[in-house]
C-alpha positions as CSV (number, residue, x, y, z in Angstrom):
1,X,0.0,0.0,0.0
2,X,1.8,3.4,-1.1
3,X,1.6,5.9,1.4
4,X,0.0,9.7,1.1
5,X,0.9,11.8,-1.5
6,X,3.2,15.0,-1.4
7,X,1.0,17.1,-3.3
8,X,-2.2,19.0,-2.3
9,X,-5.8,17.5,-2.4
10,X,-7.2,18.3,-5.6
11,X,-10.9,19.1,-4.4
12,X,-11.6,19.4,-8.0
13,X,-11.8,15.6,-8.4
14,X,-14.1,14.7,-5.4
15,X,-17.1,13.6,-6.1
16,X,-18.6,14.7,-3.3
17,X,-22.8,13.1,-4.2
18,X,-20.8,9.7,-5.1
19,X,-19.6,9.6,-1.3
20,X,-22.4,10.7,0.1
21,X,-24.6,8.0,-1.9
22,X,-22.3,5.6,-0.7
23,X,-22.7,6.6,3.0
24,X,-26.4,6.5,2.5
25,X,-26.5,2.9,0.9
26,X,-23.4,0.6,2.2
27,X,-22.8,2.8,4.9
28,X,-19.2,4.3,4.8
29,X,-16.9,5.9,2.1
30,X,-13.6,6.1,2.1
31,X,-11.9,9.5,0.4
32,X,-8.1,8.3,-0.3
33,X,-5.1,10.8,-0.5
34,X,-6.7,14.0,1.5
35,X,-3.8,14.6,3.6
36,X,-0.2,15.1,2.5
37,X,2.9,13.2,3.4
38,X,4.3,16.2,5.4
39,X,0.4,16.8,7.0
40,X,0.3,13.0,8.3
41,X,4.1,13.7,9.8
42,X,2.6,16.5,11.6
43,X,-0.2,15.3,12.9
44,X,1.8,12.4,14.2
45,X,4.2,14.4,16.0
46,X,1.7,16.3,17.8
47,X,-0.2,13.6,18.8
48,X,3.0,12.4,20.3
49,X,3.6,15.3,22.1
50,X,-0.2,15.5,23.6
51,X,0.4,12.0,24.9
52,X,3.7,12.7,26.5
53,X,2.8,16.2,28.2
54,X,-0.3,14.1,29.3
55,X,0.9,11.0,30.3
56,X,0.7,10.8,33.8
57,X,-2.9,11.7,34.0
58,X,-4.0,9.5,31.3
59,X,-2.1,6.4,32.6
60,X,-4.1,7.2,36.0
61,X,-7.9,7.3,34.4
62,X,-7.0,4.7,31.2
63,X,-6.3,6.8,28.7
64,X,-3.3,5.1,28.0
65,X,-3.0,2.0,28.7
66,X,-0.8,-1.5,27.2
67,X,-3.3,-1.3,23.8
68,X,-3.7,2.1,22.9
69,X,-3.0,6.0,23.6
70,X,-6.3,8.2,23.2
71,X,-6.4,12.5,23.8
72,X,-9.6,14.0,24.0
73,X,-10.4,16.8,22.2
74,X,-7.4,16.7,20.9
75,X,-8.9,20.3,18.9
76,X,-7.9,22.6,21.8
77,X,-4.6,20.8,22.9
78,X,-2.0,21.2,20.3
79,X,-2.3,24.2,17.4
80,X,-1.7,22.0,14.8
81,X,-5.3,20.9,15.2
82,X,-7.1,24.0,15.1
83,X,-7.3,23.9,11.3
84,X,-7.3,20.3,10.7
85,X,-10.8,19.2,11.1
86,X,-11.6,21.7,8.7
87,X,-10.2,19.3,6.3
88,X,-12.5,20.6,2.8
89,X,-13.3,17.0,1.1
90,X,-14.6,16.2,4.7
91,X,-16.3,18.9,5.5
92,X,-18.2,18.9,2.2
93,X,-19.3,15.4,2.2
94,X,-20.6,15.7,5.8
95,X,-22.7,19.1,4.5
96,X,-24.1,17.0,1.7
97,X,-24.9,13.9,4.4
98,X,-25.8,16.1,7.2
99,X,-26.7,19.8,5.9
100,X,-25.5,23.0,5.5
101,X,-25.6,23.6,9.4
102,X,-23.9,20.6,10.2
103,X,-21.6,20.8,13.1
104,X,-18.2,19.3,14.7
105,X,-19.2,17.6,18.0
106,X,-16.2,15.7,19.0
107,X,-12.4,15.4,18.3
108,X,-10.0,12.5,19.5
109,X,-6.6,11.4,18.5
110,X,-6.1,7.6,19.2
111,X,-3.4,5.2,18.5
112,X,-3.6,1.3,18.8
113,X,-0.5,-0.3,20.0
114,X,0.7,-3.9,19.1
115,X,-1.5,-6.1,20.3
116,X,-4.4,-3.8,21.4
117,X,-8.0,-4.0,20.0
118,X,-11.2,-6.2,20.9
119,X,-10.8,-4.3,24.3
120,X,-14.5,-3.8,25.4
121,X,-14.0,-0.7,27.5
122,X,-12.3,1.2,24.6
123,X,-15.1,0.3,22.2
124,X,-13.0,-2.1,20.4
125,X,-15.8,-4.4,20.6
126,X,-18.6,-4.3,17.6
127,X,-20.8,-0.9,18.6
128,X,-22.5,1.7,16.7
129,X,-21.6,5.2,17.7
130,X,-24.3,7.3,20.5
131,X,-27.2,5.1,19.7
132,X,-29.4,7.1,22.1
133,X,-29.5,9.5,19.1
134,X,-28.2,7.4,16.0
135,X,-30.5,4.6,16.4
136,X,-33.1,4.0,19.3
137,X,-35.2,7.0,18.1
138,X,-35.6,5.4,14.8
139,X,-36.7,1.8,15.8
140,X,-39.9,1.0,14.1
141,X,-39.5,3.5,11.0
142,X,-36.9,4.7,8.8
143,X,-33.0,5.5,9.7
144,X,-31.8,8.9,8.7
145,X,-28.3,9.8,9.0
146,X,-27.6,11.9,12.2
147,X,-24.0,11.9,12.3
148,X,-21.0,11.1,11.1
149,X,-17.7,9.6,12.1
150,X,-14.6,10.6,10.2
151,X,-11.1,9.1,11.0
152,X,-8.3,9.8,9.2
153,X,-5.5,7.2,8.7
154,X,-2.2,9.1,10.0
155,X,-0.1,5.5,9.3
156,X,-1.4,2.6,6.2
157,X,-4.2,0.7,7.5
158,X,-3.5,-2.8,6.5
159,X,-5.1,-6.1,7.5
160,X,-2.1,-6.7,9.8
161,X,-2.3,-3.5,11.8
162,X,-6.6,-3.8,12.5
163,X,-7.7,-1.7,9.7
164,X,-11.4,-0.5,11.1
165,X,-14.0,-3.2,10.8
166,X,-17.1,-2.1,9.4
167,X,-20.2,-4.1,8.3
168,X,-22.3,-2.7,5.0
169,X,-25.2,-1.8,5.1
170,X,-25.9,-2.4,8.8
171,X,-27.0,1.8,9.9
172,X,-30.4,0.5,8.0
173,X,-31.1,-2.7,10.0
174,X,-32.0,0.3,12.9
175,X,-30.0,-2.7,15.9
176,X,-27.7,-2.4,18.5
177,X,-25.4,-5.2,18.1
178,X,-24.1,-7.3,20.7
179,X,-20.8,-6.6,21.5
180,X,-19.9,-10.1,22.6
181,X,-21.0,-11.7,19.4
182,X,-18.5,-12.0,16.6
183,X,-20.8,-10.7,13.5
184,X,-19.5,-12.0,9.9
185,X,-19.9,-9.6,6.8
186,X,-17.4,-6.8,7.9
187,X,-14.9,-5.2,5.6
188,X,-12.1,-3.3,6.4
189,X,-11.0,-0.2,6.0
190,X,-7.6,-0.7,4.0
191,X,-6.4,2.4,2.7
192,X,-3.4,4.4,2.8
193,X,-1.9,6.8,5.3
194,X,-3.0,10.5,4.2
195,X,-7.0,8.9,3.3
196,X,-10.0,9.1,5.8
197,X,-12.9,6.8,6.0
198,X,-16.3,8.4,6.6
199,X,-19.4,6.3,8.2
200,X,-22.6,6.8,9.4
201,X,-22.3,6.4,13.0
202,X,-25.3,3.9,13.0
203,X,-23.3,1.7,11.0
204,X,-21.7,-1.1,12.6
205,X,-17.7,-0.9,13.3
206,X,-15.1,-2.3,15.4
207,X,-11.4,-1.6,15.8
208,X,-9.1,-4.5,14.6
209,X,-6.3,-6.2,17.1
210,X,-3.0,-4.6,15.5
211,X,-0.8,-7.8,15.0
212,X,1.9,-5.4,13.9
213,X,4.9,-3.8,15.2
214,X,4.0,-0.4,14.9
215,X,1.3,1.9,16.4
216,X,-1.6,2.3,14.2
217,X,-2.1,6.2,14.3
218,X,-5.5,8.3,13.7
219,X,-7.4,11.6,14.2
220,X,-11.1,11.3,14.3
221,X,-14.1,13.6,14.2
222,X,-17.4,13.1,15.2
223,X,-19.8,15.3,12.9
224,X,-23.6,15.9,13.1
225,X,-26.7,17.5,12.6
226,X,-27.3,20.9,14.0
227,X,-30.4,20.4,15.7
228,X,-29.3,16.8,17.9
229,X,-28.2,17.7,21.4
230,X,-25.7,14.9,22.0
231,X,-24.3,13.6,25.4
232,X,-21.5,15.7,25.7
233,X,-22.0,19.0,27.6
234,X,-20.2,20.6,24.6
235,X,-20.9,24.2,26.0
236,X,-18.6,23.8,28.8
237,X,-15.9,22.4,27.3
238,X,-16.0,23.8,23.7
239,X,-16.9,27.3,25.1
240,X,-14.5,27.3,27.9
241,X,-12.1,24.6,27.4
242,X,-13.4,23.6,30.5
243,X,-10.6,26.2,32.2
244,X,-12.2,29.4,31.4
245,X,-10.5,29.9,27.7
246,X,-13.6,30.7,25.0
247,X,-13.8,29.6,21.4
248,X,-13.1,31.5,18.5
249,X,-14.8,30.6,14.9
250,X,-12.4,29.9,12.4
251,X,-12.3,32.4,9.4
252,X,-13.5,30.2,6.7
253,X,-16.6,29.4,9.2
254,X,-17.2,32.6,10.9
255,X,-19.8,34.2,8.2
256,X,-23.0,35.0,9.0
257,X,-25.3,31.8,8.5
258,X,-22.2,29.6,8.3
259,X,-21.2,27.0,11.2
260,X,-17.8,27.8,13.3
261,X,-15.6,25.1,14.4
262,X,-14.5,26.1,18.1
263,X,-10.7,26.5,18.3
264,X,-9.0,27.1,21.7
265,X,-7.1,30.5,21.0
266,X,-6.6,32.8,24.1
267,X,-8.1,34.0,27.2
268,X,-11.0,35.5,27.2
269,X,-13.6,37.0,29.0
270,X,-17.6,37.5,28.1
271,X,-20.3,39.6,29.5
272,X,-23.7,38.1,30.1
273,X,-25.2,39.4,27.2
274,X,-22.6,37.2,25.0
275,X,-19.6,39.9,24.4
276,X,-16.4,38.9,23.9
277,X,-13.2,41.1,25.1
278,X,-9.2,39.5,24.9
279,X,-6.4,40.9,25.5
280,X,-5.8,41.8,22.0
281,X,-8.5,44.7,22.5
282,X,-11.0,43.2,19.9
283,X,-14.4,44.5,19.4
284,X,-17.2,42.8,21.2
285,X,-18.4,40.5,19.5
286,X,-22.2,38.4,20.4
287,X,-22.2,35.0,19.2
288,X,-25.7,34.0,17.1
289,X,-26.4,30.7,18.0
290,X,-24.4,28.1,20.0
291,X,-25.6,24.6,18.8
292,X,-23.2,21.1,19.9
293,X,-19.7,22.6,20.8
294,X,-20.0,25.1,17.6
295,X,-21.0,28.5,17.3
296,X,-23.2,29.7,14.4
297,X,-21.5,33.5,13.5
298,X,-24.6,36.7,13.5
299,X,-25.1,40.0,13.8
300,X,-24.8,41.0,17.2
301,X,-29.1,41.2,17.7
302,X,-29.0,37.7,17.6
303,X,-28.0,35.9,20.7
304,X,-30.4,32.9,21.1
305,X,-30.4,29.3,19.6
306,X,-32.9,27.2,18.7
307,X,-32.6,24.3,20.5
308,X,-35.1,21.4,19.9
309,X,-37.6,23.6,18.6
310,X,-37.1,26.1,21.4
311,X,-35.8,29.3,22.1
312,X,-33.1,29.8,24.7
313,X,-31.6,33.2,25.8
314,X,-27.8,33.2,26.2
315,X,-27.4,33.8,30.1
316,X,-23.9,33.9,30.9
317,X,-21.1,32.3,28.5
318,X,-18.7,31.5,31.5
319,X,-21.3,29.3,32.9
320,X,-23.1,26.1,31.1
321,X,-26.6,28.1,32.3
322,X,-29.2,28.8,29.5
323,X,-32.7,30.6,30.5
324,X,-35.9,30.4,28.5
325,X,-36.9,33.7,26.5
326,X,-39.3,35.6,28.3
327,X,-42.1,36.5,26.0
């Protein structure tokens, strides 16, 4: 298998309908060659550093452990991610999966050591992803896509290293499988380092043992629909970093009516009406909606979000508080 390229991704030559169809009727889609040789390098390296600065701690609660190494939001704890799940042949497939408004829920670096997988706690089993929103509200009519997971392939993923397992078709049978059962019908995810594979997060997956003698490396981001709440208290920790640091919308995001990826830039501080100040001495600026870790760019009039079909009224930003509108 020949590894990434050393070019850039020609977005010209993505078919972005093709992988969407194909997410819609097998499952998954895999998009080869998005990331350069020199990106994948990169993104290695910092993961490598996250895990060392963060070692001791993630030895204590499991994070790293004799099969794998995992950061969480790995988006706000090295700079070299701050762009990267912006990746463009990514984000447009999950905008033509998910809509316009999708948004960037979760962000994880993980890398399976030799001999690591099939390890139950670390979802190495056979699992779909957040069925409580994927798939239980479903049962008994029709599945519709409600998120996606992306993971990028930062080494080859070969048969010998546990190359993702994924069984086709299987985000339409509307199940939960068994994690103790071995399921046949699975494919894997072969592809080189540099390419990402894309899958509906009802689909049926599992992580491969790694019979290698190298650490199978990869970023992964967990995208969905606007509108679905999730598990994860996102406002805390996307907001504030979960230390009192804000988010700040990326530039190619940050229009009015588009969706902003959080990044973890500086300090900052916010009023209760949603006003940013930092240190720089920028303009206040009020946030329009906050939806799932991301923050939908406005005009400063408009600081609610519509949240399940109701309106909420932006309390306090340093806080995870939300208030309803009085009318």
């Amino acid at each position: 298998m020949s590894n990434s390229h050393s070019g850039t991704f020609d977005s010209s030559t993505l078919d972005v309908g093709g992988h969407a169809l194909e997410i819609h009727s097998q499952g998954y889609t895999i998009i080869p060659d998005v990331l350069t040789t020199e990106q994948v390098q990169q993104a290695v390296a910092a993961m490598e550093e996250v895990y060392e600065r963060e070692r001791p701690i993630a030895e204590r609660f499991g994070e790293q452990t004799p099969n794998q190494k995992v950061v969480r939001n790995i988006l706000g704890k090295h700079q070299f991610f701050e762009s990267f799940y912006l990746c463009p042949p990514v984000v447009a497939v999950c905008r033509q999966v998910l809509g316009e408004d999708m948004v960037l829920y979760d962000t994880t670096a993980r890398s399976i050591l030799p001999g690591g997988g099939r390890e139950q706690r670390f979802g190495f089993h056979v699992h779909v992803d957040r069925e409580t929103f994927t798939v239980e509200p479903f049962k008994g009519g029709t599945h519709l896509p409600v998120a996606l997971n992306v993971l990028w392939a930062l080494v080859d993923f070969s048969d010998e290293n546990g190359a993702t397992l994924i069984w086709p078709e299987t985000q339409r049978s509307l199940e939960v499988p068994d994690p103790s059962e071995d399921y046949p019908g699975f494919v894997r995810a072969l592809m080189a380092a540099g390419s990402v594979v894309m899958w509906d997060a009802a689909t049926w997956h599992a992580s491969g043992r790694n019979h290698s003698d190298h650490d199978r490396h990869s970023a992964i981001g967990f995208y969905q629909r606007s509108w679905v709440r999730g598990m994860i208290n996102n406002e805390h920790h996307f907001l504030t970093g979960g230390t009192g640091t804000t988010v700040a919308g990326h530039a190619p995001f940050a229009r009015p009516g588009r969706v902003a990826t959080g990044l973890l830039i500086r300090p900052q501080t916010f009023s209760a009406a949603g006003r940013r100040s930092d240190s720089r001495g920028t303009r206040g600026y009020r946030f329009g909606k906050l939806l799932n870790g991301s923050i939908r760019a406005g005009p400063s009039h408009q600081n609610s979000a519509n949240l399940a079909g109701k309106e909420y009224s932006f309390r306090d930003a340093r806080t995870e508080s939300w208030k309803p509108r009085e009318r």
